[in-house]
Residue, then its C-alpha position, 0 to 999 in steps of 0.5 A: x502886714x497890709x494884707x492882714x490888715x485890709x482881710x480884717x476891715x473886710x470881713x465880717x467876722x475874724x474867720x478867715x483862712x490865708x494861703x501864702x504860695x511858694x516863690x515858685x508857685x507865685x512866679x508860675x501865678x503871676x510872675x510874682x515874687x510873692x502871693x498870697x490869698x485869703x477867703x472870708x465872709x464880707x461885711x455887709x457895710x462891704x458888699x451887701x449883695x455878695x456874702x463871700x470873697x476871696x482877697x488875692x495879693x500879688x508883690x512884684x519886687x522893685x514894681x508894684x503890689x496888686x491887690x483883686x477881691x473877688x466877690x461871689x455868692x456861691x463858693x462851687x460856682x465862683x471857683x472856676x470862674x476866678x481860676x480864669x480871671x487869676x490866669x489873667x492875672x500877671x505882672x509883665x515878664 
């Protein structure tokens, strides 16, 4: 619910697609027990240099959530560069 709930006062409009991971892809990800990530166009209020972002929620139970928002402006140039930041992205094993 918090995640919908920070997409929304984040994006500029109500277009924004999410992809919930498997338990397995999550623990793979991140060492999750949860993940999910979603991509929208921003705010201006947000962001008024980067249009778009990609908001990646992480859930570790019994230790923390983790919240990263990616901004870019181009989606083909951003791709690999948040694959490599999402790697380092993990809750310790």
């Amino acid at each position: 619910m918090l995640f919908t709930t920070i997409t929304e006062r984040l994006a500029a409009g109500r277009h924004s697609p999410r992809r919930e991971y498997s338990p397995a892809e999550a623990k793979q990800l991140s060492n999750a027990d949860w993940a999910v990530a979603s991509v929208f166009d921003v705010d201006p209020a947000v962001s008024a240099e980067y249009p778009e972002a990609l908001l990646l929620a992480l859930h570790k139970r019994g230790k923390a959530d983790a919240y990263v928002m990616f901004l870019y402006r181009d989606p083909e140039r951003a791709k690999p560069i948040i694959h490599e930041a999402q790697s380092a992205l993990s809750f310790v094993r």
